[in-house]
Structures are given as C-alpha cells and as structure tokens.
N, C-alpha and C positions, 0 to 999 in steps of 0.2 A: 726423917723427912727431908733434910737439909742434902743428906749426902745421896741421897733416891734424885735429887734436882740436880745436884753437882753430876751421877752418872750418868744423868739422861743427855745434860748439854754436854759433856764430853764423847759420847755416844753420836749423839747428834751431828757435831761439829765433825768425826772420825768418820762419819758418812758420805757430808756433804765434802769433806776433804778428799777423799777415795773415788765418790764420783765424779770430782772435777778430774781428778789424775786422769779418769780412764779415758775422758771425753778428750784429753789432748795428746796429740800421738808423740812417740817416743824421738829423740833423734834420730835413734837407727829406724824407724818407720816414714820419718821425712827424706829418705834417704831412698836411690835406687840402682841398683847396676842395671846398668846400659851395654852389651858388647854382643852385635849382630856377625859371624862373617856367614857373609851368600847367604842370607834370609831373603827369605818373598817381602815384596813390600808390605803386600796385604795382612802377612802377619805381624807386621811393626806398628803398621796402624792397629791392629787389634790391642798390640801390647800397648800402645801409647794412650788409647782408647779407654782400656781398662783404669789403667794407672790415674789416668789424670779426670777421671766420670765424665769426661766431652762424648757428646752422640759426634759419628764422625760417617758422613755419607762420601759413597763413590762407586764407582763403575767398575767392579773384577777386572772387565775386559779390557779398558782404557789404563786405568792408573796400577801400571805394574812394574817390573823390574826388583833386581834384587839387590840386598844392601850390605853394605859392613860397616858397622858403626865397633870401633874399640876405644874403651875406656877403663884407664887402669883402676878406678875406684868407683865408688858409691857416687852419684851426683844427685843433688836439691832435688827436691820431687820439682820444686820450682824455676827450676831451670831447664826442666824435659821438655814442655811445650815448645820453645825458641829451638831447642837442639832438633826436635821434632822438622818443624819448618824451613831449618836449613839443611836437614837431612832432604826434606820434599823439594825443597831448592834444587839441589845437585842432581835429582834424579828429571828434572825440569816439569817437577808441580808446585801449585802452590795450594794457600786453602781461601775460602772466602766463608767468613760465615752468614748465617742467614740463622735470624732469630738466636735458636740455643743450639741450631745444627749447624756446625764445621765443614763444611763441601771441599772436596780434594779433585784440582781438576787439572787437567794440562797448563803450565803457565802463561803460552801462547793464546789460551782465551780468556783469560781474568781480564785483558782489555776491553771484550765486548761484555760482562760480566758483572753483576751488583758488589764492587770492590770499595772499601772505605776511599772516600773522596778528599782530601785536605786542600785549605785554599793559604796562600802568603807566599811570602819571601823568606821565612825564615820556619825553620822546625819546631814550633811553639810545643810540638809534644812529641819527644823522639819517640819513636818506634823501636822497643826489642826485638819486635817479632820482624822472621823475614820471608813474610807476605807479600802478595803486586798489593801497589798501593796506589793513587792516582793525585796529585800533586797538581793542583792549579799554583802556577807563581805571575801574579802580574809585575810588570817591569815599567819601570821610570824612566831609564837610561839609556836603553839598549832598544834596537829593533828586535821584534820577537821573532819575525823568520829567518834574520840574519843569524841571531842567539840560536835560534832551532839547528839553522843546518851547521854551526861550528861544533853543536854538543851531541851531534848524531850519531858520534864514533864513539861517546863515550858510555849512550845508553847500553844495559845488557841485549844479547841477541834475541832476549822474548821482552824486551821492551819498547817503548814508544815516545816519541817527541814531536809534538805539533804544533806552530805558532798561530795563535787563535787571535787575529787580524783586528776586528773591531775593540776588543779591549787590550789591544798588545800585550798579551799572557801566554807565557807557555801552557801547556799540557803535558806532562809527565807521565805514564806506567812506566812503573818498574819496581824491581826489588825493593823493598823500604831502604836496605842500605846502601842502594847503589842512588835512590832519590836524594835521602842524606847529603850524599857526596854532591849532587849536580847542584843541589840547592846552596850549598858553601860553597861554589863555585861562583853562581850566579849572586851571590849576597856578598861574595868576599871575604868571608868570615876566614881566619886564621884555624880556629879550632871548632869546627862544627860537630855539631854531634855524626857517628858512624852509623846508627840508628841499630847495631846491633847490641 
C-alpha cells in the first residue's frame, strides 16, 4: 500500500512537472529571425502581427512601401515590437493604439490623432517604443514661445512644437526618442534618457 502511495505522488509530481515545462516556451521559441530585403510592408505587419498576437489595423492603400530589415541572428520575441515601430518610423508611420487594437497611420496625423498624452519636465517613464507621443512640459524659466521658436529646427519633420501661452508650457509631437531628447534639453539634464 505504502509503495502504490509513494507511485502515485511520484507520478503525480512527473505530471505536474512536465506540464509546467510545456506551458513555458523554449529559448530558442523566445527567440526569432528577423531579415526582410524588398518585402511589402503589409506583409511585415502580418509577420509582426502573428508573432507578437497584437490585432493590428490599417489602410492597404495608405500604409505601404517596402522594407529591408537584416539581422544576423535570432532576436527576443521582446524586442520585435520596438524594432517593429522604428522599422514604421523610417518608412514615416507610426502606430496609436486604441483599446487592444494597434492603428498604423501616417506619422504626419498621430498629431490630430488619440496618441498617448504625457504631462512634466522630466521623462518619469521613458518610452522604448518609437511611437508620436505628445509631451506637455510646463516651464518655470523660460518663455514658452521664445523656447518654442529656438527648438523648432530641432523637432523631426512629422513633428510639432507649440507654446501654449496661458500656462507657459510647451506642446510636443514627436517621436518618443526625439521627445526624450527636447525634454533634456529643456530640464538640462546631462544624461536623459534616449527613450529608445
């Protein structure tokens, strides 16, 4: 009887041991090669789509061009997303999401556009991802339209900078990592985050 007990919980234990293994993926399943040359964009989104389970909405007819992404090895499933976004970067889209859906749109309209909002002087939560982002900074020191028109050369060309007058604050769109950068400009900071 003793050793019918000892089989079972050794049985037992070999079960729930095996089931755990299966439920967690491998290294080499955390892992994925990446290397586009001259792919359609639409099929990168698919593959990035698949890979990462994001629902991902867009316009065939709008959000196109074609890509070469090379990469000599395997990279993080967790780092596709961000390589994702600056891949949409350079082709000059970004994504906004809405709820659990990811929107892929020209970067030129994420400013009129439901784009995460950040308020301060300082980047309390850097950004990897490189999404428009919109960046309220109020200012203590400085005039904000004076501020606005010295940092104007430095926003990207699908970006925006406004001095918003009654509460002397700028307004920012832009790249996350180009925000980054204006924002340790304007704070002073030595080593700001790059927000990528």
């Amino acid at each position: 009887m003793k050793i019918r007990r000892i089989w079972f919980w050794c049985l037992a234990g070999l079960l729930v041991w095996t089931l755990a293994l299966a439920g967690q993926p491998s290294e080499e399943e955390a892992l994925v090669s990446l290397h586009f040359e001259g792919v359609e964009l639409a099929t990168v989104i698919k593959y990035i789509s698949e890979v990462t389970g994001k629902v991902v909405l867009f316009d065939p007819g709008r959000v196109k061009g074609k890509v070469t992404v090379i990469a000599p090895g395997k990279i993080p499933k967790d780092q596709l997303w961000p390589l994702f976004e600056s891949i949409l970067e350079v082709q000059g889209y970004t994504t906004v999401t809405v709820g659990s859906v990811v929107k892929i749109i020209p970067a030129a309209e994420a400013k009129t556009t439901g784009i995460e909002v950040r308020k301060g002087s300082r980047l309390d939560r850097p950004s990897p991802r490189e999404a428009v982002v919109t960046q309220v900074v109020p200012l203590k020191y400085a005039d904000a339209q004076e501020l606005a028109r010295t940092l104007a050369p430095l926003v990207s060309p699908r970006g925006h900078i406004v001095a918003y007058r009654p509460t002397n604050a700028l307004i920012i769109v832009d790249y996350a990592s180009n925000v980054a950068r204006l924002v340790k400009l304007i704070s002073g900071e030595k080593d700001a985050p790059s927000g990528q």
